[in-house]
RORO-887580 format. One record per residue (C-alpha): x, z, y; residue in one letter. Coordinates in steps of 0.05 Angstrom, whole numbers, plus 5000, padded with zeros to 4 digits. Each point is the difference from the previous one (the first is absolute). Layout:
<drenros>
XZYA/...
</drenros>
This chain:
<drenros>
332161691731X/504349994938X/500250684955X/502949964931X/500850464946X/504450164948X/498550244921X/505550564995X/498750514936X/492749904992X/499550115080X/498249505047X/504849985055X/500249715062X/505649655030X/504049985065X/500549175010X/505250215058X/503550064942X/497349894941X/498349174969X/494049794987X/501249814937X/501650644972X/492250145013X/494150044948X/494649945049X/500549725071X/494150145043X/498749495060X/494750275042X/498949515063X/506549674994X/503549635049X/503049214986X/506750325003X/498050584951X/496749404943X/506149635012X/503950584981X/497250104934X/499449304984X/507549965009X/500650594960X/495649874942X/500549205000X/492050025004X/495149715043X/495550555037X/492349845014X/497249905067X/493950405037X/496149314991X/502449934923X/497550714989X/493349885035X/497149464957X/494850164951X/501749464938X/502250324934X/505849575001X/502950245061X/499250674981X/502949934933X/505149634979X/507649874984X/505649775031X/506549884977X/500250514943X/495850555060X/493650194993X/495049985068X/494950444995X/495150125061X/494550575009X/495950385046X/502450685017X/496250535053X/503850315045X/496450645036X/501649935078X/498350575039X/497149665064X/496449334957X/497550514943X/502749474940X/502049334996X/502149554942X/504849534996X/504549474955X/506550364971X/504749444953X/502550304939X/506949584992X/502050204926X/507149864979X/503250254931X/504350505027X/496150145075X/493150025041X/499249805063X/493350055035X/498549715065X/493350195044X/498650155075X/496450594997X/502350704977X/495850224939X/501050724982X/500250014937X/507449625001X/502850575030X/496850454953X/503249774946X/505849965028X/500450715018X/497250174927X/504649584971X/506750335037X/497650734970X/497749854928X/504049674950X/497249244994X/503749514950X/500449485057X/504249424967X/496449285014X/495949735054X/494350004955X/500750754985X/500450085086X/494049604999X/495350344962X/502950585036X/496849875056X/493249684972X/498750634969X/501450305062X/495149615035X/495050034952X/500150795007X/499749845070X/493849645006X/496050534943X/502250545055X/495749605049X/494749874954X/499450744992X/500450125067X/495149645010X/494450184939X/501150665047X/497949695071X/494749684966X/497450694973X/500150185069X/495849395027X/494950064955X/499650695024X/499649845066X/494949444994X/494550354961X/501850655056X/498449465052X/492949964971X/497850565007X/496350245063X/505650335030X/504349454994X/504349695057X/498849235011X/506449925018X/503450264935X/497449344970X/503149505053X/506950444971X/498149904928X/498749265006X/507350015029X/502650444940X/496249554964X/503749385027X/506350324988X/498850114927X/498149324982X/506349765035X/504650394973X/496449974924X/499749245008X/507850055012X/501350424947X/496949494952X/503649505023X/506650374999X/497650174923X/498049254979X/506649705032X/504250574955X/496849894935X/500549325002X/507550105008X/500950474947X/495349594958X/504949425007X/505750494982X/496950234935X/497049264974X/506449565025X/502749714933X/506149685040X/503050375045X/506549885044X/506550204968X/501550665004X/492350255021X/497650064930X/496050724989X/502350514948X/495850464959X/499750565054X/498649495061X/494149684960X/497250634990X/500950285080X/496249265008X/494650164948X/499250655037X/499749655069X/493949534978X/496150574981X/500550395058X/499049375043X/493149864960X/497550704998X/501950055080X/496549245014X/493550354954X/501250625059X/499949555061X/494649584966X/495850684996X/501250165077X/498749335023X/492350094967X/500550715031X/501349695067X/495249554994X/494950554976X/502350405066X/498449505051X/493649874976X/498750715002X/503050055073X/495349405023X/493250294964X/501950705035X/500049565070X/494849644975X/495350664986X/501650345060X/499249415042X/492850014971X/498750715005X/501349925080X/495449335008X/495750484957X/499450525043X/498749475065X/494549714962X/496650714988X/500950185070X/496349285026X/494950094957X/499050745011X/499249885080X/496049434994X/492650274990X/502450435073X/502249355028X/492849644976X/496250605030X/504450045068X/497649275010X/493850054986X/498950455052X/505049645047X/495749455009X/496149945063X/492349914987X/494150295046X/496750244928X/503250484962X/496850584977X/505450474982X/502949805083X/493950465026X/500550574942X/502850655025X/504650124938X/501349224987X/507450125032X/502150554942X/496149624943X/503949445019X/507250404993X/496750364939X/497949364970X/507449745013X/503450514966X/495050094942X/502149274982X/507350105008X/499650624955X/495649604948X/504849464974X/506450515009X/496350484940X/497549484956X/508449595008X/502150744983X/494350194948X/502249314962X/507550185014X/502149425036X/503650385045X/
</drenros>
């Protein structure tokens, strides 16, 4: 799918392309395009687009680097999905003088965002470049609203582990936890990733000493990039912080399952060992010899149940005196 948009007074506009040329647009968005729909653009712009597999490969060089006066610039990007939760994917940042074009095959959010905030607030939208930290910062603010999202849920987790503990707690609220759990590390390991991939494309904005004509930074870009590394260090310190929080979580979910799982073999030990001096006497006196006094002693029946429960009570007061139990 092809959507392109338009600088028009400060506004980002979008345009009709039943009847409007693609080359009238500052930013062409290719989400999941078809070979007919990267034809069309190449034809347009006289550029060559990237495929999925180009955008998929893991090498600095092809993730970075220039072509024919265009910079290529590939990062990671979440995208929230409603059924999958979140997924991350590969979004090409094709940077030409006087255009952007970006090129993924998933829908990340926060491009529509900004393009929604940019069509109501005045945005001095003139070069690619200025369209592409557009939408960096964009996706930046994206992924610290997840982070804070999720500092919350983890509030709530921690919550719910240490309430697990205690003796009215539900065993099966920690099979859910180690799930939330899961989820947390997933999406916190994606975030990072989304995070490294982004500052080591603005980093390569801010320290290129030779960039393509007409992609040089002026004063006010270099400082929107200055800005952009700092958030994207102080939100990698973030996820670093919830990673170890994660961490601290699930060992705290395991010793819960741990403890309680002792406190139930517990309580089966107790129990075998407080029916065990009944079980010794009820043998004793189950066994079948001709001589046995207590056999021919009028109250040797109730001594015998007496006797039985004496030792049952016996080891149950001194386990509860000593507050085992």
């Amino acid at each position: 799918m092809i959507t392109a948009y338009r600088s028009l007074g400060n506004r980002l506009e979008r345009l009709d392309l039943s009847r409007d040329r693609l080359k009238d647009a500052l930013w062409i968005d290719l989400e999941a395009p078809t070979q007919a729909e990267e034809q069309a653009v190449e034809a347009a712009l006289g550029i060559g687009i990237p495929t999925r597999e180009d955008m998929q490969e893991i090498e600095i060089s092809s993730r970075i680097y220039r072509e024919d006066g265009t910079l290529f610039l590939t990062a990671q990007i979440v995208a929230t999905v409603e059924i999958l939760g979140t997924e991350i994917g590969p979004v090409t940042f094709v940077v030409l003088p006087d255009r952007l074009v970006t090129v993924h095959y998933h829908h990340p959010g926060s491009f529509g965002h900004f393009a929604e905030w940019a069509a109501r607030h005045d945005t001095p939208l003139a070069t690619g470049v200025d369209a592409l930290l557009g939408l960096l910062e964009a996706a930046v603010d994206r992924l610290a609203d997840i982070l804070e999202g999720e500092a919350r849920r983890l509030d709530s987790l921690s919550k719910a582990i240490f309430a697990a503990h205690r003796p009215s707690g539900k065993d099966q609220a920690l099979a859910v936890v180690l799930q939330r759990i899961g989820r947390a590390e997933d999406l916190n390991g994606k975030v990072g990733e989304s995070l490294g991939t982004i500052q080591r494309l603005v980093g390569h904005l801010a320290v290129t000493n030779t960039p393509p004509e007409g992609l040089a930074l002026n004063t006010g870009e270099r400082s929107v990039v200055r800005t952009l590394l700092e958030d994207l260090r102080s939100l990698r310190e973030v996820a670093k912080t919830q990673t170890e929080k994660i961490r601290f979580l699930l060992d705290a979910t395991l010793g819960v399952i741990n403890i309680r799982q002792s406190d139930i073999i517990k309580i089966f030990s107790v129990v075998a060992f407080v029916f065990l001096p009944p079980t010794l006497i009820a043998s004793i006196y189950g066994m079948n010899f001709d001589h046995m006094p207590e056999l021919a002693w009028e109250w040797g029946y109730p001594a015998a149940l007496a006797g039985m429960v004496l030792s049952a009570v016996v080891p149950w007061a001194i386990f509860r005196w000593k507050k085992w139990l």
